[in-house]
Backbone bond lengths (Angstrom), bond angles and torsions (degrees), N, CA, C in turn:
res aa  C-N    CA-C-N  psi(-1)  N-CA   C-N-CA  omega(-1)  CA-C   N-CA-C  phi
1 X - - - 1.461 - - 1.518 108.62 -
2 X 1.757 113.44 145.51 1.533 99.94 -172.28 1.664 85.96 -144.82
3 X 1.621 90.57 143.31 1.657 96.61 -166.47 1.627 92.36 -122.48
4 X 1.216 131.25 151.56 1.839 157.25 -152.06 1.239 97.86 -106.45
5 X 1.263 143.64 98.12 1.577 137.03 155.40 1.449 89.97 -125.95
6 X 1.869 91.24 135.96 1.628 95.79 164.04 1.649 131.80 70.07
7 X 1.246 100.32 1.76 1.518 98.42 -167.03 1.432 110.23 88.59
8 X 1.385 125.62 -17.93 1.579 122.67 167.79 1.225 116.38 -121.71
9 X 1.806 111.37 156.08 1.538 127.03 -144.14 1.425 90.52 -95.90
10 X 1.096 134.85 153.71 1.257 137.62 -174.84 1.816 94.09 -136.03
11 X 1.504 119.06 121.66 0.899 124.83 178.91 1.952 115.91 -104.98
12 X 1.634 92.35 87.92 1.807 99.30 172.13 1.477 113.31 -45.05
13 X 1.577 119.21 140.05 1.012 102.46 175.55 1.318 113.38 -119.67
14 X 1.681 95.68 92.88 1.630 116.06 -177.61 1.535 95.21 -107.22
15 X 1.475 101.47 136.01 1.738 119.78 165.04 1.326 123.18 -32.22
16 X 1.220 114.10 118.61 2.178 112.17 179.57 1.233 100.74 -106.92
17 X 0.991 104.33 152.48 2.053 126.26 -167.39 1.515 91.07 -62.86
18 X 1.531 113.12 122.03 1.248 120.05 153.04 2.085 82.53 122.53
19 X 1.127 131.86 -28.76 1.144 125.25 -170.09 1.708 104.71 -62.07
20 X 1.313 116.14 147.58 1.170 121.43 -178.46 1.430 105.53 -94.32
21 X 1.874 126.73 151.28 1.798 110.45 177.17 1.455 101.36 -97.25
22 X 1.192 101.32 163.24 1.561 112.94 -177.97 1.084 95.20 -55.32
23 X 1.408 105.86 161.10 1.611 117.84 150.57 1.460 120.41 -86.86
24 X 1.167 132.52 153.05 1.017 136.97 146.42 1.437 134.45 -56.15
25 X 1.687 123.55 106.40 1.401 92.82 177.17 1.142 131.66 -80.16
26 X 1.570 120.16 174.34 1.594 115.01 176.69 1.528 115.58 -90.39
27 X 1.065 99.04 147.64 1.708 101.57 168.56 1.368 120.10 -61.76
28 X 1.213 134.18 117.01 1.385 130.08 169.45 1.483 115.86 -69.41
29 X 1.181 111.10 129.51 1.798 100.34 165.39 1.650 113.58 -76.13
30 X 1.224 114.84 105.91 1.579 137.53 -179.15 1.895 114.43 -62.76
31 X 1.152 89.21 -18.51 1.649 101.90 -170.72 1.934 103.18 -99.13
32 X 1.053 124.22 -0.70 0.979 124.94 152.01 1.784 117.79 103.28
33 X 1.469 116.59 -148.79 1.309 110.85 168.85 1.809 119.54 -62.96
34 X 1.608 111.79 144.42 1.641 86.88 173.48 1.919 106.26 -99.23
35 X 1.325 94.34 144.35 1.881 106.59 -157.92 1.817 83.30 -145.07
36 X 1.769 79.17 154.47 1.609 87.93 172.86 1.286 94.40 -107.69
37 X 1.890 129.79 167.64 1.360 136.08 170.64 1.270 105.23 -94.42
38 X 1.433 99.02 161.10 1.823 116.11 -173.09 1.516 110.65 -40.77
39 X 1.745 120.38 -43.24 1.323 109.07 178.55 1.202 138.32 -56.15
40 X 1.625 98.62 -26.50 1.394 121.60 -171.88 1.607 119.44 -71.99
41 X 1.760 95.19 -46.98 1.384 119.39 173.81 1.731 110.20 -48.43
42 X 1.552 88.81 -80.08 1.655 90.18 164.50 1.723 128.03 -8.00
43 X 1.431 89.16 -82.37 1.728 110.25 171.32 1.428 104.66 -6.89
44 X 1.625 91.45 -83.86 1.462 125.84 -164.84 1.592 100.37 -44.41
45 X 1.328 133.47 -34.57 1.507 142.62 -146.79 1.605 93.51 -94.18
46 X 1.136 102.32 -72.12 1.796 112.98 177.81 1.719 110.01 -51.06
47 X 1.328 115.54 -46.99 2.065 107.17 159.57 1.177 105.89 -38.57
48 X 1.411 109.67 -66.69 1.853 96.83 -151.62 1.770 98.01 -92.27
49 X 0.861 104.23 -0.26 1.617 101.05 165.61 2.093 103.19 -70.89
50 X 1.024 78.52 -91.34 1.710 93.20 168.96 1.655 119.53 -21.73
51 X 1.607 108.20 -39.53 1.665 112.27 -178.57 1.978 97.29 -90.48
52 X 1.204 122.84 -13.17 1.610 117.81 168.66 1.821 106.64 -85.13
53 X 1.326 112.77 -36.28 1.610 101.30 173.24 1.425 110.71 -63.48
54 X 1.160 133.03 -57.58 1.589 139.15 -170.77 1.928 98.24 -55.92
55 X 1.398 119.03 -58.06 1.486 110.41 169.93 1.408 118.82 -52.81
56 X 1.351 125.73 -25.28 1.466 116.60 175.05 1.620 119.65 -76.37
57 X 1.584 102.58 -31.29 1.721 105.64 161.36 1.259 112.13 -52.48
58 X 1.396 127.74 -51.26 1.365 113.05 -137.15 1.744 92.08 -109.36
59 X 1.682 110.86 22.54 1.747 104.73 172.18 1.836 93.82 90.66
60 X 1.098 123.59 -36.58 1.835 103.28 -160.00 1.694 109.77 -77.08
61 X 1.111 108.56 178.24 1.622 122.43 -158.59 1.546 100.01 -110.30
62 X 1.156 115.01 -43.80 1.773 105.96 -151.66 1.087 104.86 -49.05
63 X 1.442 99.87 -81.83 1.861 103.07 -164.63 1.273 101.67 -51.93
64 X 1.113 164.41 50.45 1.564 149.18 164.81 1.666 80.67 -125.68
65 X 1.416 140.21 -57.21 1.393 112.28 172.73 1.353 126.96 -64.81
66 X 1.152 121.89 -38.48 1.421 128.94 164.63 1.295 116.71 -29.37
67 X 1.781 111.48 -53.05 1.419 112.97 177.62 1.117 107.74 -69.20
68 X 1.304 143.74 -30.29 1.435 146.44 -176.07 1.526 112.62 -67.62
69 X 1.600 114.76 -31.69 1.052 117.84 -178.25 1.704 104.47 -80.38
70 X 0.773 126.22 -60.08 1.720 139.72 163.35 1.678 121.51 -24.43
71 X 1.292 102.63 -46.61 1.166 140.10 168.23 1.846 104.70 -58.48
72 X 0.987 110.82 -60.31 1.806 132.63 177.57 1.505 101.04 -52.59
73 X 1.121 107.05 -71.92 1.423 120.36 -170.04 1.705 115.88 -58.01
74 X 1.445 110.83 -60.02 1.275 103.74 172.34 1.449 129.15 -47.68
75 X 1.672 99.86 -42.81 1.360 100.33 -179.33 1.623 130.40 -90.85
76 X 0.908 87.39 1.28 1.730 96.29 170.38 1.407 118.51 -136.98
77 X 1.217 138.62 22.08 1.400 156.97 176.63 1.752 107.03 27.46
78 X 1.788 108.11 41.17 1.368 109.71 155.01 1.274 112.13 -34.41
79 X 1.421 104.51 174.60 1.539 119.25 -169.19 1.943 78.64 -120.74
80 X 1.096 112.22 145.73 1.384 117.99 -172.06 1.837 104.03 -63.47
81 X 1.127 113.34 -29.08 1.470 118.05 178.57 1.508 118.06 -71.21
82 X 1.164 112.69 -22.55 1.227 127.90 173.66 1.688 115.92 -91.79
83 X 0.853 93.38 -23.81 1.783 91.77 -172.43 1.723 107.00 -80.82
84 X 1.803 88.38 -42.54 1.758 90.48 173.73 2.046 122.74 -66.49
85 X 1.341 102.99 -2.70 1.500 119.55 -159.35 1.879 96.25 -107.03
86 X 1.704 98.01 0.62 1.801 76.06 -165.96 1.953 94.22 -80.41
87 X 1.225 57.63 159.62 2.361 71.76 167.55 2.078 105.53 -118.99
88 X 0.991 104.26 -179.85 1.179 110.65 -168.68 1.376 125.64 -87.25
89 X 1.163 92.62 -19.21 1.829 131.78 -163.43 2.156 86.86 -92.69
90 X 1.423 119.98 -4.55 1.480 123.27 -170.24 1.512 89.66 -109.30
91 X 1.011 124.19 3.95 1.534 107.84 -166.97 1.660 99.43 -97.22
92 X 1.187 116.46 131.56 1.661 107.02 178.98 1.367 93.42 -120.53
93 X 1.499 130.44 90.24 1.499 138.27 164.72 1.421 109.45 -111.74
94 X 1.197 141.51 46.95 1.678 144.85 158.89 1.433 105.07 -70.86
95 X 1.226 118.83 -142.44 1.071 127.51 -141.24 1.842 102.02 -132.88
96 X 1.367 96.35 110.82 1.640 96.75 -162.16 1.902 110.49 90.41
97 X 1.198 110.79 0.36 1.679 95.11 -164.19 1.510 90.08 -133.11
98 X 1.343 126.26 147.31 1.623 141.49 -139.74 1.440 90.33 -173.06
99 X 1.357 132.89 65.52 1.614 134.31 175.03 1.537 110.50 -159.59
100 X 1.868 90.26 163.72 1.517 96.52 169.04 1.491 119.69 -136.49
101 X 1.260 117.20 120.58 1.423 94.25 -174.46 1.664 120.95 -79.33
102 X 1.174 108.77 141.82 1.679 113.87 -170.27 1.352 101.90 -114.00
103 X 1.195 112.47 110.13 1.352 151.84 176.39 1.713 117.02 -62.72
104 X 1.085 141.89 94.18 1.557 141.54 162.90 1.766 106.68 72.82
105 X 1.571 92.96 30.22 1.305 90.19 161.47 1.796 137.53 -37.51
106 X 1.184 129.97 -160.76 1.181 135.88 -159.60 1.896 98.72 -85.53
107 X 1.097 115.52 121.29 1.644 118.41 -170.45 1.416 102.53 65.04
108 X 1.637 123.26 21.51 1.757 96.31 149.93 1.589 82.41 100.98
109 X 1.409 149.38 -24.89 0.941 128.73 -141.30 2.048 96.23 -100.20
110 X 1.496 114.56 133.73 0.982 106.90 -176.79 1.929 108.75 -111.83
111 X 0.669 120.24 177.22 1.733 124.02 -156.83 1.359 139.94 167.22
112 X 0.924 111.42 152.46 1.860 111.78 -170.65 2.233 106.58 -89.63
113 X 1.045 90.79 127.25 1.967 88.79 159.83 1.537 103.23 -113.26
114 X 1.353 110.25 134.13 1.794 112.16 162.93 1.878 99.40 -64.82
115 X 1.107 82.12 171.69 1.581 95.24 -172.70 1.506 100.34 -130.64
116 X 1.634 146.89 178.18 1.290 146.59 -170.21 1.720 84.70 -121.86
117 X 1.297 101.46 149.45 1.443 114.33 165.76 1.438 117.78 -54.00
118 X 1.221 138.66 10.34 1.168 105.81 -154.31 1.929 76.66 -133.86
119 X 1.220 119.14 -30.83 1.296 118.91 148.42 1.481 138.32 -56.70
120 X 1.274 113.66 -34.88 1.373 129.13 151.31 1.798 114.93 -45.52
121 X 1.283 86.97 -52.25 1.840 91.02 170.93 1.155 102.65 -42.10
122 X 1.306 102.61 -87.75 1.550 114.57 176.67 1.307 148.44 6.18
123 X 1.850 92.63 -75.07 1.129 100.49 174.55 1.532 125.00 -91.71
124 X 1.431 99.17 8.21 1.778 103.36 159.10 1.389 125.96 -84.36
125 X 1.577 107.39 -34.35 1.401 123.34 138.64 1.534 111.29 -8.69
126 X 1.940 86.24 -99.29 1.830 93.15 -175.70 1.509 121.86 -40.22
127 X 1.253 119.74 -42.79 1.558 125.39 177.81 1.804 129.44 -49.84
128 X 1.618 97.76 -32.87 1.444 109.53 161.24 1.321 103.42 -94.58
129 X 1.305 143.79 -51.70 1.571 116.40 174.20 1.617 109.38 -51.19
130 X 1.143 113.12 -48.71 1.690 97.62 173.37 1.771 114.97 -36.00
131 X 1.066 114.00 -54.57 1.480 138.32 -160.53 1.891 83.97 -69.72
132 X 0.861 122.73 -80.99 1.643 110.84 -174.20 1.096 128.51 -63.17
133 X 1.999 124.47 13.53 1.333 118.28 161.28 1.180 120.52 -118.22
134 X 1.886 98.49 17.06 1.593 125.69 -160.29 1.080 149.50 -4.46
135 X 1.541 85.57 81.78 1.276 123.37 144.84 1.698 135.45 -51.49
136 X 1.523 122.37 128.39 1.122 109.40 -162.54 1.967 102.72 -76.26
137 X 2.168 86.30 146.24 1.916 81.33 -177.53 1.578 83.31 -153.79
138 X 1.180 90.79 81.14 1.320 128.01 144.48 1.925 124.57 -72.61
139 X 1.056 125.36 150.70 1.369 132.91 -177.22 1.721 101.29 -58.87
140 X 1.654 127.50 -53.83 1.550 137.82 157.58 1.434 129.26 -56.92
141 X 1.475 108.78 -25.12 1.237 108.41 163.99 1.408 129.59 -55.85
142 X 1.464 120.52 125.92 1.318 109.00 151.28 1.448 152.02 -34.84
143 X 0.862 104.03 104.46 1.939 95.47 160.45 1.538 128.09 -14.56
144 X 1.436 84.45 -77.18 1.782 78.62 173.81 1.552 124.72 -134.75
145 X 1.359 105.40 112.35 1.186 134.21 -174.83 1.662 115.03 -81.63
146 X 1.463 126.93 138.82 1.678 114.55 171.93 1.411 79.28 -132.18
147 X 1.694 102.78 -158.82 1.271 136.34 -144.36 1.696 91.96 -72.66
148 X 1.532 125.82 -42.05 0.793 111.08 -173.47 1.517 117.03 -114.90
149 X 1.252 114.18 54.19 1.777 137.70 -179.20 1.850 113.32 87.26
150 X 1.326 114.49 -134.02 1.178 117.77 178.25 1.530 112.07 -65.50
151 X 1.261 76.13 145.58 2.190 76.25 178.33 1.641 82.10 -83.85
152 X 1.553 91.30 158.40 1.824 120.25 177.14 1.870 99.40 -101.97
153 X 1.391 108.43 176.65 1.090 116.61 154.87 1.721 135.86 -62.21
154 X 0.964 90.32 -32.92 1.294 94.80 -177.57 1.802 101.20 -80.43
155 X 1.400 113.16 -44.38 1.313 94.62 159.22 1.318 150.12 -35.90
156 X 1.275 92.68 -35.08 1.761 95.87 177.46 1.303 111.23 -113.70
157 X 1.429 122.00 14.00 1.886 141.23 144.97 1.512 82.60 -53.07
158 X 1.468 113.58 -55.66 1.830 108.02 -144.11 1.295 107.14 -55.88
159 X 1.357 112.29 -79.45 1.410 125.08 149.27 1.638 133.58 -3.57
160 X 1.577 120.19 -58.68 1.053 110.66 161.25 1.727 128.96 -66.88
161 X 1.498 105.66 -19.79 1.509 118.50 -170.47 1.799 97.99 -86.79
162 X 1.310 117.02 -33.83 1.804 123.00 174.20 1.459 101.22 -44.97
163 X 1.587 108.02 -59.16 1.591 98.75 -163.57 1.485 115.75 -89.60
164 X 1.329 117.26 -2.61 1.668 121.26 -178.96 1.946 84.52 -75.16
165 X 0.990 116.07 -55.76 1.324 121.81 176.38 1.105 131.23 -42.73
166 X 1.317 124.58 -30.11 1.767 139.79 179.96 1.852 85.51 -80.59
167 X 1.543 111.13 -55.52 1.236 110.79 -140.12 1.772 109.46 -90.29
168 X 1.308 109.70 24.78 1.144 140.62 -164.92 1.982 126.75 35.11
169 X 1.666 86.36 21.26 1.364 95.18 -175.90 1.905 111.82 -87.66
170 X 1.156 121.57 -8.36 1.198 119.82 -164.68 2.367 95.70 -65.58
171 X 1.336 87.57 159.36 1.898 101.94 177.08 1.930 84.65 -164.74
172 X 1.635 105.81 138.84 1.269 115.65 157.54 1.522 113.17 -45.18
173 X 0.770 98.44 136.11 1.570 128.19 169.81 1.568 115.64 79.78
174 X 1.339 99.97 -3.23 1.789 117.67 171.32 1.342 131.22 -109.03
175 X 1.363 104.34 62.75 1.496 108.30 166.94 1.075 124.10 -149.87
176 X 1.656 153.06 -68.33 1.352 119.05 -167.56 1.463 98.62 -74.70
177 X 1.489 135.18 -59.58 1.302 143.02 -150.16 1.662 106.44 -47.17
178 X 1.765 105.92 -40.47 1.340 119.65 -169.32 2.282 95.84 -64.61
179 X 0.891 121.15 -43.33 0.907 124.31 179.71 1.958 109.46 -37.48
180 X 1.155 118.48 -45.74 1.283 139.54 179.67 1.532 100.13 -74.40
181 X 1.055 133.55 -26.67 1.943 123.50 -173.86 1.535 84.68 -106.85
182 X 1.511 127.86 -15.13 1.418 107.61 -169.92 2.033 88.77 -91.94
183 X 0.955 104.83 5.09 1.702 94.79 174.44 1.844 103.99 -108.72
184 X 1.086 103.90 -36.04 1.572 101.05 154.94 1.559 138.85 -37.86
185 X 1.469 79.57 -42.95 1.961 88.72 177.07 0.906 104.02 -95.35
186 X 1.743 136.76 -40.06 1.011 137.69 171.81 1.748 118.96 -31.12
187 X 1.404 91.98 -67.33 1.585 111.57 175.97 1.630 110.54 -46.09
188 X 1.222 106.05 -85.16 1.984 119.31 160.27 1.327 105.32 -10.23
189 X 1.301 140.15 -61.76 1.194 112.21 -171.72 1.393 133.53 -110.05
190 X 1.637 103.11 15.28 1.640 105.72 160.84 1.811 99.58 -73.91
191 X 1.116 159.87 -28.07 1.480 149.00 -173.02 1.425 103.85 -112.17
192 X 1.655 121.01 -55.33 1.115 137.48 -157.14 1.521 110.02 76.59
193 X 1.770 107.30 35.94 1.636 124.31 165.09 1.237 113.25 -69.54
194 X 1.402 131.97 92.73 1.608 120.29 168.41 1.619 106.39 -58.04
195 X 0.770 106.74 -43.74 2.043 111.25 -175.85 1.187 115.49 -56.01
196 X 1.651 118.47 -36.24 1.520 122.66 -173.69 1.746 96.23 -68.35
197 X 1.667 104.18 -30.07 1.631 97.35 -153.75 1.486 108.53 -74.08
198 X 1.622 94.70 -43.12 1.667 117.57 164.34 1.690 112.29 -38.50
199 X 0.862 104.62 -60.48 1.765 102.92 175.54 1.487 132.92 -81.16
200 X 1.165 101.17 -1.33 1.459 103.04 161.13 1.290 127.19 -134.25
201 X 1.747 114.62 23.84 1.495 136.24 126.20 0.685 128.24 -49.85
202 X 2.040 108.31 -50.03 1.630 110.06 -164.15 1.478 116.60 87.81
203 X 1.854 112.06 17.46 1.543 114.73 -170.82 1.408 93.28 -93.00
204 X 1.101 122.72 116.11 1.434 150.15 142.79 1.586 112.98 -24.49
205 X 1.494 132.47 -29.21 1.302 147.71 152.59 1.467 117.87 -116.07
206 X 1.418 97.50 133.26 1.704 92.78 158.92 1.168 116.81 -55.55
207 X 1.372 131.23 -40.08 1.118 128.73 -156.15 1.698 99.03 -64.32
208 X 1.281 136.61 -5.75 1.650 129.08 -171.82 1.384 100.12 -86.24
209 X 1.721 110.08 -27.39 1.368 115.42 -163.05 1.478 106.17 -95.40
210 X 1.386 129.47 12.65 1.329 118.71 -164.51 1.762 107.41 -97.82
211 X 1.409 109.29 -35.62 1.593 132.31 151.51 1.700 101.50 -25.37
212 X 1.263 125.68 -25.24 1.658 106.71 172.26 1.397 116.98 -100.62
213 X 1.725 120.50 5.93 1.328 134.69 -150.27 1.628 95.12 -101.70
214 X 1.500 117.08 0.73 1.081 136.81 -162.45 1.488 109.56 -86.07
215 X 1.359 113.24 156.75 1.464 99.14 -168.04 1.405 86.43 -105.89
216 X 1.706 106.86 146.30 1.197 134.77 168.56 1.332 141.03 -86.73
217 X 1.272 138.64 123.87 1.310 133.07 -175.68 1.444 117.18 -34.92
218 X 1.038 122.80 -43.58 1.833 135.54 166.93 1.437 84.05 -57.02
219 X 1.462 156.47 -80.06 1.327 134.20 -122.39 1.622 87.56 -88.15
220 X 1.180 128.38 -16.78 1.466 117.02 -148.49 1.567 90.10 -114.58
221 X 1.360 142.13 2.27 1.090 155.12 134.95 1.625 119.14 -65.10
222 X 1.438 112.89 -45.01 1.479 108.31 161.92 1.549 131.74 -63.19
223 X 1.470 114.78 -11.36 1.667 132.98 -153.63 1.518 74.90 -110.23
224 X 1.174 129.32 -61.91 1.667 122.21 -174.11 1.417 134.93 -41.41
225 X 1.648 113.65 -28.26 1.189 148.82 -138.82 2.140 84.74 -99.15
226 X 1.255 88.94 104.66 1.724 104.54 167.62 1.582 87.96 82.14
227 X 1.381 145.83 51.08 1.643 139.97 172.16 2.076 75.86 -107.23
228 X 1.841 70.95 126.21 1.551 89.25 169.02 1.509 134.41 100.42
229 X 1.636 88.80 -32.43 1.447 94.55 -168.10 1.535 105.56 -111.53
């Protein structure tokens, strides 16, 4: 549309048939991956630790996998799809060997994570309690099995989202996955190894792993600490 003032055309700038509308952009979240901090983690570790000892007194099962699953996740920053997919026959705990192989990971990609000794314990642990409430442990067998066969993913969504919930840490969109960037950062800043983090993600690019190279509210809270005084 064009409107006459003055002897000059003044061009409104109203929409013409065929014009496309802007888009809207999206807001980026500027603050980065969402991760829980070491205290939090902790927390969460010592609950379901603590709720698998009291079930082993009194004869019951859950929480003793639960903790195993919790246990899995924190310490090796599985992808929840993967953790529910391991079989038993993936566990490499012999003698000299501290790994897991991860099976049809994310894009197909399959691969080893080291594991920490103290998970290794663990999960040799779980493997003979499996074995004495017999449970099948077979090389194809699952890991972790309940009442009604293999646990799924979403199962052990459930589970991790129960106790973010007791422990009043749960927020939409922050819970099992965040568990996995909170082992990212975790990891990242005992060396400040991007490569270690890269390879025991399983990121196919550095560039996925550089998102933990980021400075953190904890580091930028520690740099603050005595400014001024």
């Amino acid at each position: 549309m064009e409107k006459k003032a003055a002897g000059n055309i003044i061009k409104l700038p109203f929409p013409q048939k065929g014009d496309k509308p802007e888009r809207k952009q999206r807001i980026k979240n500027v603050d980065g991956v969402k991760y829980f901090n070491e205290k939090q983690i902790k927390l969460l570790r010592r609950t379901v630790r603590d709720r698998a000892e009291l079930d082993a007194q009194k004869g019951k099962v859950t929480a003793i996998r639960e903790w195993m699953a919790i246990d899995l996740l924190t310490c090796t920053g599985l992808r929840v799809s993967e953790a529910a997919n391991i079989r038993c026959g993936d566990l490499k705990l012999g003698y000299a060997e501290s790994k897991i192989f991860v099976r049809d990971g994310k894009g197909g990609i399959s691969g080893h994570v080291v594991v920490p000794d103290s998970l290794k314990k663990h999960l040799k642990s779980f493997l003979s309690w499996k074995e004495k409430i017999g449970e099948p442990m077979g090389e194809d067998d699952h890991l972790f099995i309940g009442q009604r066969g293999a646990w799924t993913s979403q199962a052990i969504q459930q589970i991790v989202k129960k106790y973010l919930k007791q422990l009043g840490l749960y927020e939409n969109g922050k819970s099992v996955h965040a568990l996995r960037h909170s082992y990212g950062v975790e990891l990242y800043s005992k060396e400040k190894d991007l490569r270690a983090v890269q390879k025991q993600l399983r990121h196919r690019s550095i560039q996925s792993t550089l998102i933990y190279a980021d400075v953190t509210a904890e580091d930028i809270q520690n740099q603050l600490k005595g400014l001024w005084n």
